[in-house]
C-alpha positions in Angstrom: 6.3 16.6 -4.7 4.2 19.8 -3.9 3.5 20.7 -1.2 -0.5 22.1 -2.2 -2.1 19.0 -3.1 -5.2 17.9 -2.7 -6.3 15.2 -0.2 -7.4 13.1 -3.6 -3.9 13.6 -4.6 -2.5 12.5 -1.4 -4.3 9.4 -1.1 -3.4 8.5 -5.1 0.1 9.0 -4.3 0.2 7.0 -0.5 -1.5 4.3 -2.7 1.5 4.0 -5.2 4.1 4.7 -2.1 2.8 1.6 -0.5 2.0 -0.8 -3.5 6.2 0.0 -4.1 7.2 -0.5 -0.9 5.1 -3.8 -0.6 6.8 -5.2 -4.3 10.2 -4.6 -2.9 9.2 -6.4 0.7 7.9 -9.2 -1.6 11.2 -9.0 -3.6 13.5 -9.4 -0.2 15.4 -12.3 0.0 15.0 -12.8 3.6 12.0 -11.4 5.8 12.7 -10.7 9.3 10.4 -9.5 11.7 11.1 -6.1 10.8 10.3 -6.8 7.5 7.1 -8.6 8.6 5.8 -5.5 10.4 6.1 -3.5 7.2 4.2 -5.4 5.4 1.2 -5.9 7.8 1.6 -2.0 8.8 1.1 -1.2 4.7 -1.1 -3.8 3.9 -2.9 -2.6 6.8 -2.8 1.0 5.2 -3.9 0.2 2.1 -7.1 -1.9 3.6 -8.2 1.5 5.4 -7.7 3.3 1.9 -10.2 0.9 0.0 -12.9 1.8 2.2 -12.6 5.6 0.3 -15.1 5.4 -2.4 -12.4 6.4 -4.8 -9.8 3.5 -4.3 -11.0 1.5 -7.1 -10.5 4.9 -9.3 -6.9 5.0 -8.2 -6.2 1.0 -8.5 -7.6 -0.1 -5.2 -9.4 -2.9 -6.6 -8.4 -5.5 -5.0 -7.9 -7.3 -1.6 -4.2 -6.1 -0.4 -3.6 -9.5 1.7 -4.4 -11.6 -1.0 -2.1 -9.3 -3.8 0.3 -8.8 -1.5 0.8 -12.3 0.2 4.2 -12.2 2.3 4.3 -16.5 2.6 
Protein backbone atom coordinates (compact mmCIF):
# COMPACT_ATOMS: atom_id res chain seq x y z
CA UNK A 1 0.00 0.00 0.00
CA UNK A 2 1.30 3.72 -0.41
CA UNK A 3 1.79 5.59 1.71
CA UNK A 4 0.45 9.10 -0.42
CA UNK A 5 -3.02 8.33 -0.86
CA UNK A 6 -5.74 10.22 -0.86
CA UNK A 7 -8.42 10.40 1.82
CA UNK A 8 -10.96 9.02 -1.12
CA UNK A 9 -8.50 6.28 -1.48
CA UNK A 10 -8.34 5.55 2.17
CA UNK A 11 -11.87 5.38 2.71
CA UNK A 12 -12.31 2.86 -0.67
CA UNK A 13 -9.72 0.72 0.72
CA UNK A 14 -11.08 0.75 4.79
CA UNK A 15 -14.37 -0.14 3.03
CA UNK A 16 -12.98 -3.39 1.39
CA UNK A 17 -10.74 -4.07 4.73
CA UNK A 18 -13.87 -4.25 6.65
CA UNK A 19 -16.38 -5.91 4.15
CA UNK A 20 -13.29 -8.91 4.33
CA UNK A 21 -12.94 -8.99 7.73
CA UNK A 22 -16.78 -9.05 8.26
CA UNK A 23 -17.11 -12.27 5.48
CA UNK A 24 -14.57 -14.18 7.41
CA UNK A 25 -16.37 -13.26 11.05
CA UNK A 26 -19.48 -14.56 9.24
CA UNK A 27 -17.45 -17.61 8.03
CA UNK A 28 -16.22 -18.52 11.76
CA UNK A 29 -17.41 -21.53 13.02
CA UNK A 30 -17.87 -20.38 16.52
CA UNK A 31 -18.38 -16.59 17.63
CA UNK A 32 -17.21 -15.65 20.94
CA UNK A 33 -17.55 -12.49 22.43
CA UNK A 34 -14.40 -11.42 20.99
CA UNK A 35 -15.62 -12.21 17.81
CA UNK A 36 -18.96 -10.42 18.53
CA UNK A 37 -17.06 -7.12 19.33
CA UNK A 38 -15.55 -7.27 15.90
CA UNK A 39 -18.26 -7.42 14.22
CA UNK A 40 -20.33 -4.57 15.91
CA UNK A 41 -16.93 -2.39 16.04
CA UNK A 42 -16.83 -2.94 11.84
CA UNK A 43 -20.20 -2.90 11.23
CA UNK A 44 -20.19 0.07 13.31
CA UNK A 45 -17.40 1.49 10.97
CA UNK A 46 -18.83 0.89 7.98
CA UNK A 47 -22.34 2.70 9.23
CA UNK A 48 -20.14 5.98 9.88
CA UNK A 49 -18.66 5.56 6.25
CA UNK A 50 -22.20 5.48 4.45
CA UNK A 51 -22.94 8.74 5.77
CA UNK A 52 -19.83 10.05 3.16
CA UNK A 53 -21.63 11.11 0.05
CA UNK A 54 -19.40 8.82 -1.79
CA UNK A 55 -20.11 5.31 -0.17
CA UNK A 56 -22.56 4.25 -2.61
CA UNK A 57 -19.66 5.13 -5.37
CA UNK A 58 -17.36 2.68 -3.48
CA UNK A 59 -20.20 -0.15 -2.77
CA UNK A 60 -21.68 1.30 0.30
CA UNK A 61 -25.07 0.75 -0.74
CA UNK A 62 -26.49 -1.02 1.59
CA UNK A 63 -27.45 -1.32 5.36
CA UNK A 64 -24.16 -3.11 6.98
CA UNK A 65 -26.39 -4.78 9.92
CA UNK A 66 -28.76 -6.21 7.70
CA UNK A 67 -25.74 -7.57 5.02
CA UNK A 68 -23.70 -8.46 7.54
CA UNK A 69 -26.13 -10.24 10.14
CA UNK A 70 -23.90 -12.12 12.79
CA UNK A 71 -27.27 -14.57 14.07
Amino acid sequence: MQDNLTAEQVLAYLIETLETDLSEILGAESKNEFIVGEWYAYVECLEVISNWKKAKKFGLDYNPELKYNIT
